[in-house]
C-alpha positions in Angstrom: -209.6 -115.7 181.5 -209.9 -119.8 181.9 -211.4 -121.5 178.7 -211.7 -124.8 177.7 -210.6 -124.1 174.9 -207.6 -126.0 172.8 -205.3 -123.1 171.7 -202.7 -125.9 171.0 -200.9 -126.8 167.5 -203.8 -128.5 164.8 -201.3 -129.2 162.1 -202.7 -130.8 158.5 -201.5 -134.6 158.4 -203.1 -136.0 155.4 -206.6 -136.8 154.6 -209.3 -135.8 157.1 -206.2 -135.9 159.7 -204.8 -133.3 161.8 -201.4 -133.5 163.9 -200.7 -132.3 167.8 -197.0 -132.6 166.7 -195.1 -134.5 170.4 -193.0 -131.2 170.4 -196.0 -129.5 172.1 -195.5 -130.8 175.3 -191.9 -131.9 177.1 -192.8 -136.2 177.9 -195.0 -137.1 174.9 -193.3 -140.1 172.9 -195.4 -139.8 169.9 -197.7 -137.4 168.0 -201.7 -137.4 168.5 -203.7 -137.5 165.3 -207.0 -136.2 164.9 -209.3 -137.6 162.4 -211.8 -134.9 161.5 -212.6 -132.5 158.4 -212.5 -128.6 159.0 -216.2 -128.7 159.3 -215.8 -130.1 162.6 -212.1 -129.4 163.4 -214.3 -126.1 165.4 -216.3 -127.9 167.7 -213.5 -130.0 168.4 -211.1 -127.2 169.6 -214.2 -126.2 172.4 -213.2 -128.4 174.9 -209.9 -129.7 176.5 -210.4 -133.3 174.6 -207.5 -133.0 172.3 -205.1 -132.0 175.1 -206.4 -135.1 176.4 -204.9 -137.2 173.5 -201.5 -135.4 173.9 -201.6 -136.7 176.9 -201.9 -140.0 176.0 -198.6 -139.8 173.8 -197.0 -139.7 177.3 -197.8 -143.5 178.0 -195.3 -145.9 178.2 -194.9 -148.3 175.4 -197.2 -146.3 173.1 -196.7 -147.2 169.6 -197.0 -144.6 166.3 -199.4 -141.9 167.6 -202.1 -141.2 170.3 -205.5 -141.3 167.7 -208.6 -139.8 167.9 -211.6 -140.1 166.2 -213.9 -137.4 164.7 -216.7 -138.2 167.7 -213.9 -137.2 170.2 -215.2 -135.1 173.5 -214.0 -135.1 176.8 -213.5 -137.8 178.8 -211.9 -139.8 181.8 -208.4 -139.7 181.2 -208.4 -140.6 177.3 -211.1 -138.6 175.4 -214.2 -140.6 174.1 -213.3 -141.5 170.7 -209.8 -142.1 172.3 -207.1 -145.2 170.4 -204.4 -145.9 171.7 -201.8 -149.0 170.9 -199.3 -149.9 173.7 -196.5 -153.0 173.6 -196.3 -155.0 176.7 -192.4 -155.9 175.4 -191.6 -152.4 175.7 -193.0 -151.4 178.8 -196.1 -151.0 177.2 -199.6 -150.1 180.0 -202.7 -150.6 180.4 -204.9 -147.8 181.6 -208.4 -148.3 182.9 -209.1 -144.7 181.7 -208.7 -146.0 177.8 -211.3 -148.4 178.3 -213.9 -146.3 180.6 -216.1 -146.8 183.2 -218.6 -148.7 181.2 -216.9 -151.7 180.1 -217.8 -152.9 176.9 -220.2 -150.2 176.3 -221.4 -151.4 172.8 -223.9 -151.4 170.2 -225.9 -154.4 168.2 -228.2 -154.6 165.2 -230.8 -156.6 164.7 -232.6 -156.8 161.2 -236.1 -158.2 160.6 -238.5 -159.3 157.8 -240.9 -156.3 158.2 -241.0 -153.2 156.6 -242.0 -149.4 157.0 -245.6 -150.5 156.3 -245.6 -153.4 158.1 -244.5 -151.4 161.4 -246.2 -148.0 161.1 -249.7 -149.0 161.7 -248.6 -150.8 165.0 -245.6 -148.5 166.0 -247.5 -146.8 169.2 -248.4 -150.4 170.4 -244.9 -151.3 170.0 -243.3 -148.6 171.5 -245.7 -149.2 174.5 -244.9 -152.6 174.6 -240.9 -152.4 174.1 -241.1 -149.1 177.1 -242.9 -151.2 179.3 -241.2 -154.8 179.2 -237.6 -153.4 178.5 -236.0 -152.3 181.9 -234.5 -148.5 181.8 -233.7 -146.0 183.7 -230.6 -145.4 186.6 -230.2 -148.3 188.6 -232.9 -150.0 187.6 -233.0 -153.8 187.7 -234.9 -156.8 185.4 -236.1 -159.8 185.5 -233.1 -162.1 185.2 -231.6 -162.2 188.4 -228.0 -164.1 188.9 -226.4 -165.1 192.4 -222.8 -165.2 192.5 -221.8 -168.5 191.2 -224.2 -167.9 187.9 -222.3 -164.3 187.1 -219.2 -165.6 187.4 -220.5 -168.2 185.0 -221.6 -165.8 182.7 -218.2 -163.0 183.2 -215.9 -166.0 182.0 -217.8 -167.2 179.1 -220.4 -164.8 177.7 -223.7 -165.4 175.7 -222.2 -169.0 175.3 -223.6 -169.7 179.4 -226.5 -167.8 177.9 -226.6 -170.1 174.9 -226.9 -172.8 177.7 -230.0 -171.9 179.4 -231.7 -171.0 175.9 -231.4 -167.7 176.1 -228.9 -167.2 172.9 -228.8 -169.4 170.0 -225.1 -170.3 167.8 -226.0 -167.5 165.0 -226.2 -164.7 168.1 -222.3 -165.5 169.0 -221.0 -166.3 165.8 -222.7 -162.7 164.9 -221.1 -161.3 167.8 -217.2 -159.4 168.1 -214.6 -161.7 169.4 -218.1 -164.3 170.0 -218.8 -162.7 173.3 -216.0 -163.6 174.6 -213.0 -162.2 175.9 -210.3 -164.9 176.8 -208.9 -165.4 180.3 -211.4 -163.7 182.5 -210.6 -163.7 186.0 -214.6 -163.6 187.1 -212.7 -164.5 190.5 -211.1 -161.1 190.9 -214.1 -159.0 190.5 -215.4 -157.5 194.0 -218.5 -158.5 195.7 -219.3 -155.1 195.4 -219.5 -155.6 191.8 -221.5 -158.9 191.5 -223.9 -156.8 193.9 -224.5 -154.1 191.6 -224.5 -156.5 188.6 -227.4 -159.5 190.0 -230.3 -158.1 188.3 -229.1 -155.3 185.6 -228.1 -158.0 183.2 -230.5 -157.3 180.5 -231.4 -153.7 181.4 -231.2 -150.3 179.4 -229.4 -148.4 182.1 -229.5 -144.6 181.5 -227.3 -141.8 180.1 -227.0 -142.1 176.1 -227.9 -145.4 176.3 -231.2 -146.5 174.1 -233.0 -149.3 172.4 -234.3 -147.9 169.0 -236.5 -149.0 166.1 -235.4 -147.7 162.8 -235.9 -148.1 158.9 -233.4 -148.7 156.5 -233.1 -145.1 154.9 -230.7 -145.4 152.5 -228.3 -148.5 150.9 -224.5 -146.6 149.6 -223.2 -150.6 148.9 -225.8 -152.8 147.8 -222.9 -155.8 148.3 -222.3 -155.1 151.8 -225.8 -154.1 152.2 -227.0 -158.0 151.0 -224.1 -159.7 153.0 -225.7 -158.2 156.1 -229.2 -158.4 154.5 -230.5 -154.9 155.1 -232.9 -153.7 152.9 -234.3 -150.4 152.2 -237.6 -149.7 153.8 -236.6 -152.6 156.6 -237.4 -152.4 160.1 -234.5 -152.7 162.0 -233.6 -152.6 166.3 -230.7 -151.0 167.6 -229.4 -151.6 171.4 -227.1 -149.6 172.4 -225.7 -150.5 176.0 -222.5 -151.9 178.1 -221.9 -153.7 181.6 -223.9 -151.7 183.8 -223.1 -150.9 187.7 -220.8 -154.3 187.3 -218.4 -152.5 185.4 -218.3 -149.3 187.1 -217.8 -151.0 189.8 -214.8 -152.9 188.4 -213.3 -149.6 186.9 -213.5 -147.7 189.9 -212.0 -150.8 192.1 -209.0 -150.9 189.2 -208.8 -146.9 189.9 -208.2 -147.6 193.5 -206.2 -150.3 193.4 -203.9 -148.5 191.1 -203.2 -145.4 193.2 -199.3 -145.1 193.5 -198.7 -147.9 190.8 -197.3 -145.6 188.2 -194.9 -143.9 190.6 -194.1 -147.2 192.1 -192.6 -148.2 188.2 -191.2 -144.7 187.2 -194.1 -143.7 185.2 -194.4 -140.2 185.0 -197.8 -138.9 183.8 -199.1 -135.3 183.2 -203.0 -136.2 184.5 -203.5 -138.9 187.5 -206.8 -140.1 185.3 -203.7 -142.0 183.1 -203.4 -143.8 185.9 -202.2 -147.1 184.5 -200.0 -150.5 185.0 -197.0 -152.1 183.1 -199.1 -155.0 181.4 -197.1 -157.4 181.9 -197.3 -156.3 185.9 -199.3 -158.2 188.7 -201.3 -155.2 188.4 -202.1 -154.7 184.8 -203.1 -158.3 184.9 -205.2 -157.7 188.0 -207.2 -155.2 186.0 -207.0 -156.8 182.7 -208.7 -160.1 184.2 -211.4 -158.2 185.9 -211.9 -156.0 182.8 -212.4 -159.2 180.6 -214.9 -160.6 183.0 -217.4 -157.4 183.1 -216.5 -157.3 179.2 -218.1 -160.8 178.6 -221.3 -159.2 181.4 -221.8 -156.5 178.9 -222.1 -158.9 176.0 -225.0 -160.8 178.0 -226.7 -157.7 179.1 -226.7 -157.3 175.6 -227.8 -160.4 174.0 -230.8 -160.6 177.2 -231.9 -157.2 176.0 -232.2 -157.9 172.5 -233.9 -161.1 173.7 -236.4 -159.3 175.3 -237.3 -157.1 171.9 -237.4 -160.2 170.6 -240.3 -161.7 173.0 -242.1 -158.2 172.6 -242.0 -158.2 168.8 -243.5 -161.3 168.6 -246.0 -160.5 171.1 -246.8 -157.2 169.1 -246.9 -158.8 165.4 -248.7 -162.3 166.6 -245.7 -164.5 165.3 -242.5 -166.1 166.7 -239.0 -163.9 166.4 -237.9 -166.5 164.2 -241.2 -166.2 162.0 -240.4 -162.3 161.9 -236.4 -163.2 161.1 -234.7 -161.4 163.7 -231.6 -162.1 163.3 -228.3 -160.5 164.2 -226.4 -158.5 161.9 -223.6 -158.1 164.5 -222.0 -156.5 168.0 -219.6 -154.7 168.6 -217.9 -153.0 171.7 -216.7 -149.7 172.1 -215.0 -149.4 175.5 -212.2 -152.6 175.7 -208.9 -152.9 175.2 -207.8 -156.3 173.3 -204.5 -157.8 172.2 -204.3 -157.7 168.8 -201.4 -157.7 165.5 -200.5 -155.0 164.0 -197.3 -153.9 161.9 -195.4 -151.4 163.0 -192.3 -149.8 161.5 -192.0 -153.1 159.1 -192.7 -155.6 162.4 -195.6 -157.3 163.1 -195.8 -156.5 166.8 -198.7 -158.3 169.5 -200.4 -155.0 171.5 -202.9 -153.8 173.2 -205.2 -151.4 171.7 -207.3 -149.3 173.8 -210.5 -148.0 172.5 -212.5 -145.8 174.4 -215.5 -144.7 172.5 -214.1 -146.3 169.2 -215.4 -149.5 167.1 -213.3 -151.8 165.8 -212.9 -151.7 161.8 -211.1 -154.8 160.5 -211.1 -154.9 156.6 -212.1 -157.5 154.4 -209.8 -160.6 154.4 -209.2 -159.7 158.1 -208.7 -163.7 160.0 -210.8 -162.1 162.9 -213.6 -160.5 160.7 -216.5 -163.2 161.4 -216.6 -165.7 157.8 -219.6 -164.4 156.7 -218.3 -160.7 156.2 -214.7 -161.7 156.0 -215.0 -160.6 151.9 -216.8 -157.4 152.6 -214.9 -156.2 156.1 -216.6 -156.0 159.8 -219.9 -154.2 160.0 -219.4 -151.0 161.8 -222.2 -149.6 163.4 -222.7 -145.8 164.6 -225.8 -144.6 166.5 -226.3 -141.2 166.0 -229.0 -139.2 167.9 -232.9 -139.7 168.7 -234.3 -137.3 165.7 -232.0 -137.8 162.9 -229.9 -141.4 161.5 -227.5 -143.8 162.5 -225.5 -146.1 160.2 -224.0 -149.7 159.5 -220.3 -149.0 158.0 -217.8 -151.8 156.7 -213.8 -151.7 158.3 -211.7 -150.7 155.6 -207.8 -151.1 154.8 -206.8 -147.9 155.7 -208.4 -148.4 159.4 -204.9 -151.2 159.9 -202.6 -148.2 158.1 -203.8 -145.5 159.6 -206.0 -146.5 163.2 -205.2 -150.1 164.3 -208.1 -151.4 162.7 -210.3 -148.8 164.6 -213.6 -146.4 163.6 -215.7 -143.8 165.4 -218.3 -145.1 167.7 -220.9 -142.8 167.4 -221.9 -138.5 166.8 -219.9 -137.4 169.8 -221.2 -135.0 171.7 -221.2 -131.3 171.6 -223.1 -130.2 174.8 -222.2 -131.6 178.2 -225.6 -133.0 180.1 -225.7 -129.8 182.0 -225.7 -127.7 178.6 -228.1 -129.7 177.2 -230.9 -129.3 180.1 -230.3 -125.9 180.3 -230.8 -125.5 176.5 -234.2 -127.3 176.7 -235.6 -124.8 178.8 -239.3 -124.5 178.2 -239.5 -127.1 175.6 -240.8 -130.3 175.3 -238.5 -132.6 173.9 -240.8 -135.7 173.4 -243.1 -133.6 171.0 -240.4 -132.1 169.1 -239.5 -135.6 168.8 -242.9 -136.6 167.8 -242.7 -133.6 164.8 -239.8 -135.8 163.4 -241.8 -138.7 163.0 -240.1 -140.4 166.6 -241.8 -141.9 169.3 -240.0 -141.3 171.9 -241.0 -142.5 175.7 -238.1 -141.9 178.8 -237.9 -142.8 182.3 -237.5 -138.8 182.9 -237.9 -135.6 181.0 -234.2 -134.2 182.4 -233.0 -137.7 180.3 -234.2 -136.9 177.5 -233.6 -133.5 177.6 -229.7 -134.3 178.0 -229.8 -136.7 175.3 -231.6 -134.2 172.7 -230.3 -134.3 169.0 -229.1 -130.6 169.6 -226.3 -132.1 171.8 -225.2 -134.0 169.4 -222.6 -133.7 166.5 -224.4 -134.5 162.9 -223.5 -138.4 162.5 -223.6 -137.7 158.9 -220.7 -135.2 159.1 -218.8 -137.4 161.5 -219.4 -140.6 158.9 -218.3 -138.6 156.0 -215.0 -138.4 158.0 -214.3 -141.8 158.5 -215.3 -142.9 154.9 -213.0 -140.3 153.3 -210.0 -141.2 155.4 -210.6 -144.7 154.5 -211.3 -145.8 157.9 -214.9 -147.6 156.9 -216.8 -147.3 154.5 -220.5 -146.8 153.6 -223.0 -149.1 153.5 -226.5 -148.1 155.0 -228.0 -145.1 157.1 -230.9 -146.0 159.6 -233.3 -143.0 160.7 -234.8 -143.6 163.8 -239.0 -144.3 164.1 -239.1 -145.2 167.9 -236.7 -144.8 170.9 -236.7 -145.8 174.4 -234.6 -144.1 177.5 -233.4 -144.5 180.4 
C-alpha cells in the first residue's frame, strides 16, 4: 500500500528537536533536524515533508544540518518551513526550490492609535471598504500600473523608488528587513514575461493563503518588547500577508528552466530533480541569484503599496489622516529569500547563504543587522496564523544563531492540502462559521475560503510554543483576528 507517510528515523536531539540522522539515506552530508514538540511530531510524520529535508542534506556545500521548522508541510523541493545554509567556498548551491515560487513571500504589521472600541462600531464599514479598494483574488491587477523601465526601477531599489514618488516615507524602510532592499539586483535579467505578469499586481492581495487582516492585540507575554514595538493590548492592528506576485513565479519557473541539466553539468547528484540547483559562485547561480533579488525588492513594494492602500481606506473610514490615526510600521519581514549572511560554524565565522523557504528570520538582540530601534530587544518576528483563531509578534532570540542560522517559523503550517480542505467544507458555510467567531470575513470565492479554513491549519499557538521553548524567539504579543480579506 502507497502512503505518504514518513516511516523514517525521528530520533530525540535536544529540546523541541528531533534528528533524521544522515545514515538514513546513502548521499546526505549532514543530519536534518526537526523543530517540533511530540504534540505535533504526529501531523508532521502524515506527509512526505521530512523526507524532503533529508533530502536537502544531499546539497553541496551544506553546512551543520538540513532544518526544519515546526510549520513544515510539503513543498517544492525543500518543505515549507525549510532552512538551509550552504558555503559558496565549498561548492556551496543555490536552489530556487529553497526559496519558492513566491519570492519574498512575507508578512508586515502595522499598529495604530485605535482600540477594540474605537473599531467595533465601524468594523462592517471597514471591512467593506478595505474588500472593495484592496485588489484580491488570482490574477487580479490594481491601480498602480508600471511599464518596463519603472519595474526595473522599483526591482533594483525597493520602497526607496517608492519613497520617491511619495508612496513610502523613511520610517516604512528603516522599519523594513534588510530596508527593502536586496543588494545587486540584476532587474536586467528578469524576462519580459515577468515584467508582463508583474505591470499592475504591484500592490495586490493575490490569492492562495494570502490575506490582509484587522486584528486586536489579545494578549502582551513581554511588556518591554511589547513597548519597543508599541503594541498595546486592546489595539487595532493590520496584518498583510503577501510576496511578488505573477513576477516572481514567473522568475522561479524561468530559473527552473534555465537550470535543467546544470547539476549534472557540475557533478551534482541529487535524489529529487525539484533540488535542482547551481554552484553559487557559477554563471548560473548568479543568473538566478540576480533575478531572485530583483522580484525580492517587487515583493517588498507590493507590500508597502498594499499597506498604503489600508492606509488611504482607514483614513477614509475613521475621517482623519493615517498619520492622525498613527499607522506606523512595526516591521517586514520575508519568508521565501535566500541572503548571504555570517554565521559561525565549527569555531569559524563562515559568509553563506541561507535559504528560507517558509521561515522568518530571527536575529537576537545585539544582532548589527537587527534595525536600531529593536537592536536591545532582538528582530520582531511575526507569525500569521489562521482566519478564526491568533497570530503573533515574536522577538529573534540567541539560540535561533546556535541552533537555526538566525531563523523562526513563518507561520501555522498547514495540515490539509487545498483539495482536503474543500472537500472537508462540504455543506458548510465558511464565512458564517467565521462570523460565530467574531470575524468578518469577505473572499473573492467561497472554494478560497473554504481551502484556507482554520481546520486546515496547525494551532499557531502550539507551533509558537515550539519556537519559544527551543529558544528560537520568544514571546511577546498574540493578535486574534476581527476582519479578514481573501483572495
Amino acid at each position: 500500500m502507497v502512503t505518504n507517510r514518513f516511516d523514517g528515523p525521528l530520533e530525540p536531539a535536544g529540546d523541541c528537536c528531533w534528528r533524521i540522522p544522515r545514515s538514513y539515506k546513502a548521499g546526505m552530508r549532514v543530519d536534518g533536524l526537526i523543530f517540533a514538540n511530540e504534540q505535533l511530531l504526529d501531523s508532521i510524520r502524515k506527509d512526505q515533508a521530512p523526507e524532503q529535508v533529508a533530502n536537502v542534506a544531499f546539497l553541496p556545500g551544506i553546512q551543520e544540518a538540513s532544518l526544519a521548522m515546526p510549520d513544515i508541510h510539503w513543498g517544492y523541493g525543500f518543505c515549507i518551513g525549510g532552512v538551509c545554509a550552504t558555503d559558496p567556498n565549498e561548492g556551496g548551491v543555490i536552489s530556487p526550490g529553497g526559496v519558492g515560487y513566491d519570492i519574498n513571500c512575507g508578512v508586515r504589521l502595522v499598529r495604530s492609535n485605535l482600540f477594540t472600541k474605537d473599531v467595533k462600531p465601524r468594523l462592517r464599514h471597514l471591512m467593506e471598504n478595505l474588500f472593495r479598494e484592496i485588489p484580491a483574488g488570482t490574477g487580479r491587477g490594481g491601480k498602480y500600473r508600471y511599464g518596463p523601465e519603472d519595474l526595473r526601477r522599483i526591482m533594483a531599489r525597493g520602497p526607496a523608488q517608492l519613497a520617491d514618488w511619495d508612496l513610502a516615507t523613511e520610517a516604512d524602510l528603516l522599519h523594513t528587513e534588510a530596508g527593502g532592499c536586496l543588494a545587486e539586483a540584476r532587474p536586467e535579467m528578469v524576462s519580459e514575461r515577468a515584467l508582463a505578469r508583474g505591470a499592475n499586481q504591484c500592490g495586490t492581495l493575490g490569492s492562495g493563503n494570502h490575506f490582509l487582516e484587522v486584528q486586536i492585540v489579545d494578549e502582551i507575554f513581554d511588556q518591554t518588547a511589547a513597548n519597543a514595538m508599541q503594541l498595546a493590548k486592546g489595539m487595532a492592528c493590520v496584518m498583510i500577508h503577501s510576496g511578488s506576485r505573477g513576477l516572481g513565479y514567473q522568475v522561479c519557473d524561468d530559473a527552473l528552466r534555465r537550470l535543467r541539466g546544470v547539476p549534472e553539468k557540475y557533478g551534482i547528484e541529487l535524489p529529487d530533480r525539484q533540488l535542482a540547483c547551481a554552484p553559487i559562485l557559477s554563471s548560473e547561480g548568479q543568473h538566478y541569484l540576480g533575478s531572485m533579488r530583483a522580484a525580492a525588492n517587487y515583493a517588498w513594494c507590493n507590500r508597502q503599496l498594499l499597506m498604503w492602500q489600508a492606509r488611504e481606506v482607514f483614513a477614509e473610514t475613521f475621517g482623519e489622516s493615517w498619520q492622525a490615526l498613527e499607522m506606523e510600521l512595526v516591521y517586514d519581514v520575508a519568508h521565501n529569500i535566500a541572503k548571504p549572511e555570517d554565521h559561525d560554524v565549527g569555531g569559524a565565522r563562515k559568509r553563506l547563504w541561507v535559504h528560507r523557504k517558509g521561515a522568518t528570520r530571527a536575529f537576537p538582540p545585539g544582532h548589527e543587522e537587527v534595525a536600531p530601534m529593536y537592536r536591545e530587544i532582538g528582530q520582531p518576528v511575526i507569525i500569521p496564523g489562521d482566519m478564526g483563531r491568533a497570530s503573533w509578534v515574536l522577538a529573534g532570540a540567541d539560540g535561533s544563531m546556535a541552533r537555526t542560522f538566525g531563523s523562526a517559523c513563518h507561520g501555522a503550517g498547514r495540515v490539509l492540502s487545498r483539495k482536503a480542505a474543500v472537500r472537508q467544507s462540504t455543506g458548510r458555510n465558511i464565512q458564517r462559521e467565521l462570523a460565530e467567531r467574531g470575524v468578518i470575513a469577505r473572499g473573492h470565492s467561497r472554494k478560497g475560503l473554504a481551502e484556507e479554513q482554520p481546520d486546515a491549519y496547525k494551532n499557531v499557538d502550539d507551533v509558537v510554543e515550539v519556537v519559544h521553548a527551543a529558544g528560537l524567539a520568544r514571546k511577546v504579543a498574540r493578535m486574534r483576528p476581527i476582519g479578514v480579506i481573501k483572495g
